[in-house]
C-alpha positions in Angstrom: -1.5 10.7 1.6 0.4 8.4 3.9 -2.0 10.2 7.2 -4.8 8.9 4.5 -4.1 4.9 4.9 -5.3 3.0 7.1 -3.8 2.3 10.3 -2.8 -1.6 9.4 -1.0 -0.5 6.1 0.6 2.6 7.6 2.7 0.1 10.6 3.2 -2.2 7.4 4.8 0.5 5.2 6.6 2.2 8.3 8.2 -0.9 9.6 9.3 -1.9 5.6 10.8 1.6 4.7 12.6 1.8 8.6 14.3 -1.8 7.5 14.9 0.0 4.2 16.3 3.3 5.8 18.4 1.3 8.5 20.5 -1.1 5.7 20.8 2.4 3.3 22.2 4.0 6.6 24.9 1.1 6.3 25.4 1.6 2.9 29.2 2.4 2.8 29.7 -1.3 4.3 26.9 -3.0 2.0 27.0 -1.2 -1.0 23.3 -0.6 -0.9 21.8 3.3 -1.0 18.4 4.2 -1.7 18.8 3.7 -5.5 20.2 0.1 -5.3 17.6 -0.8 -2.6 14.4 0.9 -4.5 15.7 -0.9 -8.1 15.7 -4.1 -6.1 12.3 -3.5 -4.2 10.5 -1.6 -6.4 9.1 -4.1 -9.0 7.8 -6.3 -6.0 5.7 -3.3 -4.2 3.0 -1.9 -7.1 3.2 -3.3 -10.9 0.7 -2.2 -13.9 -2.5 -3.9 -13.3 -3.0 -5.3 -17.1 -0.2 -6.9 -18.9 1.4 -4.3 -21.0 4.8 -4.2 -23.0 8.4 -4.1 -22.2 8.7 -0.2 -22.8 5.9 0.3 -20.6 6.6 -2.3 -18.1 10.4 -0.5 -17.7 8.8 3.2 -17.6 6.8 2.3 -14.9 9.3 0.1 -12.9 11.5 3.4 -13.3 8.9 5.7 -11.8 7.9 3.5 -9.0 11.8 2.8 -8.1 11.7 6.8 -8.7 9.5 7.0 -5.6 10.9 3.9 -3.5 13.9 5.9 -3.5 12.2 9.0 -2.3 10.3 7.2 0.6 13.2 5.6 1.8 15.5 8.5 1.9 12.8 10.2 3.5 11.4 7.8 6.0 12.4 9.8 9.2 10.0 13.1 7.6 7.6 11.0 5.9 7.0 8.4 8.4 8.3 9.9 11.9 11.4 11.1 13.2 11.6 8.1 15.9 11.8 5.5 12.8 15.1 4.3 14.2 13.2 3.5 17.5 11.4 0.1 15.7 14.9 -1.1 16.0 
């Protein structure tokens, strides 16, 4: 899927998740993995597009923080293995 997006929103989501990887490679000194980061990203990066309730709302915050965490564990396979070298 990711070789499927544009160019524009492929540099966008490779540079975000490298940031992402790089501070949960530091994560013994700033407390923040994968999990902590993805809870704390997640609900800003896709949201339900129709107002629903709170049970609904915290299911889907829970599966898209579900795949944050994937993508940024992941970054190196998903995104290239010279992800370090935006840095």
């Amino acid at each position: 899927l990711v070789n499927q997006l544009p160019e524009a929103n492929l540099i966008l989501l490779r540079h975000l998740f490298g940031v992402l990887h790089h501070i949960e490679q530091n994560s013994g000194v700033n407390q923040m993995n994968a999990f902590n980061l993805a809870l704390c990203i997640a609900p800003n990066m896709l949201w339900l597009p129709s107002p629903t309730g709170p049970e609904e709302e915290s299911r889907s915050t829970k599966k898209v923080a579900s795949l944050v965490q994937f993508l940024i564990e992941n970054s190196g396979e998903i995104f290239g293995g010279d992800i370090a070298s935006l840095f």
